[in-house]
C-alpha positions in Angstrom: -59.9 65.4 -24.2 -62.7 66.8 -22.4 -65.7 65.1 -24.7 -66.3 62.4 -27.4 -69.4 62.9 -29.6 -71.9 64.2 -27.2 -70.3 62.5 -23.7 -68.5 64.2 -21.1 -65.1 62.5 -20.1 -64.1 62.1 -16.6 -60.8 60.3 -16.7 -58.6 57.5 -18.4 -59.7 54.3 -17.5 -56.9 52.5 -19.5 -54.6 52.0 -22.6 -54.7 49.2 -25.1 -53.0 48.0 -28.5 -55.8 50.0 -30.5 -56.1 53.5 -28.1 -57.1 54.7 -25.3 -60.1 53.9 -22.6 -62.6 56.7 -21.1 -64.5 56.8 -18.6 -67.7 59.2 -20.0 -71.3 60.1 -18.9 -74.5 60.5 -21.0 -76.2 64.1 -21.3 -78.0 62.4 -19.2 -75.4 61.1 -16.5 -75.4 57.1 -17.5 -71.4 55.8 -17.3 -69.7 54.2 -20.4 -66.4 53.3 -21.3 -65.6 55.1 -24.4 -62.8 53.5 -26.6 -60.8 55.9 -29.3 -58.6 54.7 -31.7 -55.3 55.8 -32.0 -54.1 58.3 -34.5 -52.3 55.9 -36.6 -55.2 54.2 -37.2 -57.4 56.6 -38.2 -55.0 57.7 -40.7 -55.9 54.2 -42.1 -58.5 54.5 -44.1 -58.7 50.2 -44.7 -59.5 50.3 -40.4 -62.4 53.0 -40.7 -63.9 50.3 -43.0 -63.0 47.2 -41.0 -63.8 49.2 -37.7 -67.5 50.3 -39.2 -68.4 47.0 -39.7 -67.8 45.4 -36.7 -69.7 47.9 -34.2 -72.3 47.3 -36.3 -72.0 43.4 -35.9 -71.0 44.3 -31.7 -74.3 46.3 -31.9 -75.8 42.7 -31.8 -73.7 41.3 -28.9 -75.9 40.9 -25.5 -76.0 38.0 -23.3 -75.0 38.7 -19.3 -71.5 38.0 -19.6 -70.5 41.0 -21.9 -70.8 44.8 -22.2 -73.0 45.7 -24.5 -72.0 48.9 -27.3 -74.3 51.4 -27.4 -72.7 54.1 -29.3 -69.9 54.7 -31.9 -68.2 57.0 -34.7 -66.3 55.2 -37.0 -66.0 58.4 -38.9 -64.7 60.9 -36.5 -61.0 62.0 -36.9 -60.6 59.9 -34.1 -62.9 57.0 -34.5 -64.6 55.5 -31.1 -66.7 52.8 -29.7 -68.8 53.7 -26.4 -70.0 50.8 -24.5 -71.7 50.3 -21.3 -69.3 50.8 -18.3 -69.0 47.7 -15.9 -67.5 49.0 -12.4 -64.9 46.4 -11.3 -61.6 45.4 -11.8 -59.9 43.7 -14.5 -58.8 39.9 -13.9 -55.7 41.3 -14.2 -55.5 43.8 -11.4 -58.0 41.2 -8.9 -54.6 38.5 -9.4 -52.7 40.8 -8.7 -54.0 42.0 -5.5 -55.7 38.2 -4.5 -53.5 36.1 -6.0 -54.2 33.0 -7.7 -58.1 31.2 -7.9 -59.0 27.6 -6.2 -60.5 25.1 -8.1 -63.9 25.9 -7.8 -63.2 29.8 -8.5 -61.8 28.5 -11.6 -64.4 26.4 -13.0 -67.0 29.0 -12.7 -64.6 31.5 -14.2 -64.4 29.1 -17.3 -68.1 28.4 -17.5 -68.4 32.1 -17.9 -66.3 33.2 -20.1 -67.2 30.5 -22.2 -70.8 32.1 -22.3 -69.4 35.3 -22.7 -67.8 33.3 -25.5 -70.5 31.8 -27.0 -72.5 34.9 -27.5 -69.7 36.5 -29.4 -69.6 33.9 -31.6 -73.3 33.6 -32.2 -72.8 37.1 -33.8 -70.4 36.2 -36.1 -67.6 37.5 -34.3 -64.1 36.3 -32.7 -62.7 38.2 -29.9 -59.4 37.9 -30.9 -57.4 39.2 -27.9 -59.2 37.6 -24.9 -57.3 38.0 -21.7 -57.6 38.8 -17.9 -56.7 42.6 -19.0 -60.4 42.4 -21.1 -62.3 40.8 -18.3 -63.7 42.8 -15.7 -64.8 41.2 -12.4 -68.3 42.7 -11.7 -70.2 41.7 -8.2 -72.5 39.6 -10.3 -70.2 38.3 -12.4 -67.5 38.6 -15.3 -67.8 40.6 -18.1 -65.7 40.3 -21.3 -64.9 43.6 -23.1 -63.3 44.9 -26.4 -64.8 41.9 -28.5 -64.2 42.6 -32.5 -61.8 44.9 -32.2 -58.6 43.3 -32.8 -60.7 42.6 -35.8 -60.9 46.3 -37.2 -56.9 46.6 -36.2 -55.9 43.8 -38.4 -54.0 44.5 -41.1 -53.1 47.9 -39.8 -48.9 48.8 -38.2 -49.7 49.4 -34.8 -46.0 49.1 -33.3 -42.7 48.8 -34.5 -42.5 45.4 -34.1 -45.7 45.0 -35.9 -46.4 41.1 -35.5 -49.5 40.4 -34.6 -53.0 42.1 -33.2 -53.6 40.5 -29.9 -51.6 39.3 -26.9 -48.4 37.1 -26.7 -49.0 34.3 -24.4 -52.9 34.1 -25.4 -52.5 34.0 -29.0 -53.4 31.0 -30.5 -50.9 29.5 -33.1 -52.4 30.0 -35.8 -53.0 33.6 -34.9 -48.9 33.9 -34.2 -48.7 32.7 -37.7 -51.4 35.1 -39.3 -53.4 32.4 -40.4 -57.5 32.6 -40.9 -58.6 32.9 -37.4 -61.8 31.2 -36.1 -63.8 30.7 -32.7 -61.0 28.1 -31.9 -58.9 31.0 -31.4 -60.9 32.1 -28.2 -61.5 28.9 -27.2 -57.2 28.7 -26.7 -57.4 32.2 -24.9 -59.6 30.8 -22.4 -57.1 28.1 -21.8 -54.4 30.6 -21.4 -56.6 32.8 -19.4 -57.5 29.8 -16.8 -53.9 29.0 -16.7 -52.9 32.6 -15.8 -55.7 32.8 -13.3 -54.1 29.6 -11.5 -51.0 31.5 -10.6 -49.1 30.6 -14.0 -48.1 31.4 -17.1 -48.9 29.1 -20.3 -45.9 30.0 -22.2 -43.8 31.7 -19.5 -42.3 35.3 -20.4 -39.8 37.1 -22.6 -40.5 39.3 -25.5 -43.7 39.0 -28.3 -41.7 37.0 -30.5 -40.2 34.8 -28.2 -43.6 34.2 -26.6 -45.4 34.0 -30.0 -42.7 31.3 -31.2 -43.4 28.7 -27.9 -47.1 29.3 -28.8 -46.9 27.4 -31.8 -43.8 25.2 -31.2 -44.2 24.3 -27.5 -46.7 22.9 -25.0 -48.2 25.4 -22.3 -47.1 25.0 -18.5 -50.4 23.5 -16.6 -48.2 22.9 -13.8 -50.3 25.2 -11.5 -53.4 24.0 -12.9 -55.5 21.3 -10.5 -54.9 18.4 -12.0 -58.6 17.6 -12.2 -58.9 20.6 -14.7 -55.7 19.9 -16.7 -57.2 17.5 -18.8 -59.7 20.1 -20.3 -57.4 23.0 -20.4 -55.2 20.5 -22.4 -58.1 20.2 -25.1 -58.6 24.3 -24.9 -55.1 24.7 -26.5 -54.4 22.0 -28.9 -52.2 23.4 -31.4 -54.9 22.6 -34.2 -57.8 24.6 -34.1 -60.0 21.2 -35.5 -58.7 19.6 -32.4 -59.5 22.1 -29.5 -63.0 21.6 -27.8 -65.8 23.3 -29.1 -67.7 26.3 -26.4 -70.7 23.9 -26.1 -68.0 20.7 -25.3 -66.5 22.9 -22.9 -69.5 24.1 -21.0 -70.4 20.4 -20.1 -67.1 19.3 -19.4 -66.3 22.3 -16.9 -70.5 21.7 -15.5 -69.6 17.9 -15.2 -67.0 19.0 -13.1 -68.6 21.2 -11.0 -70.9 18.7 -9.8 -68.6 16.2 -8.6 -68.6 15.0 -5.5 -65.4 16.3 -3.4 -62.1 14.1 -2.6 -62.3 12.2 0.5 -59.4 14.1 1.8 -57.7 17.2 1.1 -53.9 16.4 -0.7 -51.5 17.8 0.7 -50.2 20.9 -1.5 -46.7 21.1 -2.9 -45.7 25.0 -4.0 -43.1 26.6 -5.2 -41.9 30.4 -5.7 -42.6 30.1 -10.0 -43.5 27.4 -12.1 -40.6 25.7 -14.2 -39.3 27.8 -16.5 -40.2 27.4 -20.2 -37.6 25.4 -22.5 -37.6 28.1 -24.9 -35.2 31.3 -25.7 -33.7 30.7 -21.9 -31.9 33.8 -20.3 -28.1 34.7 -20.5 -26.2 32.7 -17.7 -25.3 34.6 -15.1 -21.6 34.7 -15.9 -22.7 36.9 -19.2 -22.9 40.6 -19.4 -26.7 41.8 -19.7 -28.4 41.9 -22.8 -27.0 44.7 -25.6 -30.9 46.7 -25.4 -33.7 45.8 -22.7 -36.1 48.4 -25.0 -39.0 46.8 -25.5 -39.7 48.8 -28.5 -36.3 47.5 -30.0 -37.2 46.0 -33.9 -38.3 42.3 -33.5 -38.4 39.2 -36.3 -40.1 36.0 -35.7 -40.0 34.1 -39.1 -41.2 30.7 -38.7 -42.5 27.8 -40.6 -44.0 24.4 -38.6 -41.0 23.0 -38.5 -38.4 25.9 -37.9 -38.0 29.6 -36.8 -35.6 32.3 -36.3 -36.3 34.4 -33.5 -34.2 38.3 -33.0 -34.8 40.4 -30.2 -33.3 42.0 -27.3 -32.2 39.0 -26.0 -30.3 37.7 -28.9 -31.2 35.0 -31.9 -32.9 32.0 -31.4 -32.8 29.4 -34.2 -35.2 26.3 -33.8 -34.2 23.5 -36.2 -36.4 20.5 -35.5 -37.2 21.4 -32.3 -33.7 22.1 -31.6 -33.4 25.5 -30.1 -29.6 27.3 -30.4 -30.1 30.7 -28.7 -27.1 33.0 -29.5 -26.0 36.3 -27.2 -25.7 39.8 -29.2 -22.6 40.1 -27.9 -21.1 37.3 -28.9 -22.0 38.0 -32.4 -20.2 39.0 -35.6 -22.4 39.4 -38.2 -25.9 38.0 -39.5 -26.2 37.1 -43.3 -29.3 36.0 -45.3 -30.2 34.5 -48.7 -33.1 33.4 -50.1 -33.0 29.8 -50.9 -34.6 26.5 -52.2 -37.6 25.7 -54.2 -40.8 27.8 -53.4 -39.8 31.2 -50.9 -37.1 30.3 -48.2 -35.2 32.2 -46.4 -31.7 30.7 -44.8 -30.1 32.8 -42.0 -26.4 32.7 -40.8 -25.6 33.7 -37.4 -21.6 34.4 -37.4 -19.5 33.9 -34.0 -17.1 36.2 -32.9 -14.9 32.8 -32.4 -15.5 31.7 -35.8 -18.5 29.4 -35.8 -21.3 29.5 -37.6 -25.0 28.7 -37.1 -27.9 28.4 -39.3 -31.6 28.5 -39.8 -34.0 28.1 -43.0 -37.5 28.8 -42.8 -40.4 28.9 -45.6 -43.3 30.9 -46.4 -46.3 30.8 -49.3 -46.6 34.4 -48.6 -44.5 36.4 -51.0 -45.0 39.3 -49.0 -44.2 37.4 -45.4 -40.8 36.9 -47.0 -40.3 40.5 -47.6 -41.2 41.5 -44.3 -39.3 39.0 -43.0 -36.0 40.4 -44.7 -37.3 44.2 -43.9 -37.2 42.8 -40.1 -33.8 41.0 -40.1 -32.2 44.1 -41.9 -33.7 46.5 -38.7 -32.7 44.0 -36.6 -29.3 44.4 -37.6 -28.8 47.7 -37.9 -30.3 48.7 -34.2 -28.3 45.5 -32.4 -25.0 45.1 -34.9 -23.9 48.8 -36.1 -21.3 48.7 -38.1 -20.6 44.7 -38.5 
């Protein structure tokens, strides 16, 4: 691609769930990062509409602590979104090379993001998929990028696992579960985004639906967190939205905190190589052969109600009764059966044991349609990891 609309591209800047990042210059030589969507989404003629609508409400979006969109054609065959281009590197790649932030680092990461935050909201908008990858670290500050996006890619299939629009491990809940989203969605990112930039990892790794599952049924790992921020990071991710601190509490908790006075002497710091690992979906033991596909791209199902969920990916199935988590090994299963069951729209799945044992798993949905998918998932999911059982 040589040139969008009337800029001239220079090179890829990056990749993302909705296309590809450019590096352009104005007729006039000014630098922007030029977003275009990918070619399954502008086949989509329900994006073009959502996408129109919110560049024009990102049109609106200034404030210090974001990049400001000065140009964009929803209706080109490839629609795109220019906005200003802010030299630096991601969060991401400054962890990466720096490793994890100190205390103080932290807090006035948080206190700008949450402006960042606060801006976007004032608009009307939610970011949606806030994380270190849509942060850049500028010399004068952080800057947070791709806000209302994730909004226009709603709705549309993106991947073949085709869960969710965002990230897995910043999603709030209530996004993992494709409810209405609000502000309080961000307001968990951040949480997950000060974790990260600790050293750690809120819910651990393993594959989307594995990590989307822990995001609604378990509590984030703060254990590389100081402990004089837990508390607030603790209130970022509540698991109900009603009950997560709102950007204004947050800017006066985190400023509160900046202005205290220091300890009287420095405690002495315990570290280890990784935090504790996650309850959740644990790995095969070691004694087990490795798992049947590593593909990332291998089908997926989460199904999950706020009580149970069923969980099939490359690692195996995952069944959560209660709380109860029975992860089962691909290889050490038969077959996998379904019904649909009960009052209302349940669906019961039965994992079958190569030694005879069964185990199973009902979970419940208002959502017609969510059941179907579910059912269209579990049937993929069986063909690619079961042929022929």
């Amino acid at each position: 691609m040589e040139r969008i609309g009337t800029y001239v591209v220079e090179r890829v800047l990056g990749e993302g769930g909705m296309g590809t990042v450019f590096l352009a210059r104005s007729r006039g030589g000014r630098a922007l990062a030029v977003k275009v969507a990918k070619p399954e989404l502008a086949r989509d003629p329900g994006f073009r509409e959502r996408f129109r609508k919110e560049v024009a409400a990102a049109r609106a979006v200034g404030g210090f602590y974001t990049a400001s969109v000065v140009d964009a054609d929803p209706e080109a065959p490839a629609p795109w979104m220019a906005t200003a281009y802010i030299p630096g590197p991601t969060l991401a790649d400054l962890l990466a090379a720096q490793g994890a932030m100190g205390e103080r680092a932290l807090r006035q990461l948080g206190l700008a993001l949450a402006e960042a935050l606060q801006t976007i909201h004032s608009c009307g908008l939610v970011h949606r998929d806030l994380k270190p990858g849509n942060i850049i670290m500028a010399s004068d500050g952080p800057r947070v990028v791709d806000f209302g996006i994730a909004r226009a890619v709603e709705g549309s299939r993106l991947t073949a696992t085709g869960i969710a629009v965002g990230t897995p491990g910043f999603l709030a809940p209530e996004q993992a579960e494709g409810l209405p989203v609000t502000p309080a969605a961000d307001v968990f990112a951040l949480g997950a985004v000060l974790v990260a930039a600790s050293g750690g990892n809120a819910f651990g790794e393993g594959t989307p639906a594995v990590m989307m599952y822990r995001s609604v049924h378990h509590e984030p790992n703060l254990t590389t967190l100081p402990p004089a921020l837990r508390g607030v990071v603790v209130a970022c991710m509540e698991k109900t939205p009603q009950h997560r601190l709102t950007i204004d509490q947050l800017l006066d908790l985190l400023i509160s905190r900046e202005h205290e006075p220091p300890p009287a002497y420095e405690p002495t710091q315990v570290t280890s190589a990784s935090p504790p690992p996650m309850p959740a979906c644990p790995p095969p033991p070691p004694h087990l052969p490795p798992t049947t596909d590593a593909n990332p791209e291998a089908p997926q199902l989460l199904a999950m109600d706020r009580k149970n969920a069923i969980v099939a990916d490359t690692e195996g199935i995952s069944l959560g009764n209660n709380g109860h988590t029975t992860h089962l090994i691909w290889h050490t299963i038969r077959a996998v059966t379904y019904e649909e069951t009960g009052r209302g729209l349940g669906l019961t799945v039965t994992v079958h044991l190569a030694d005879g044992t069964t185990h199973a798993c009902r979970v419940t949905t208002r959502d017609e349609d969510e059941l179907d998918d579910w059912i269209d998932r579990l049937t993929l999911v069986r063909e690619h990891f079961l042929p022929g059982r």
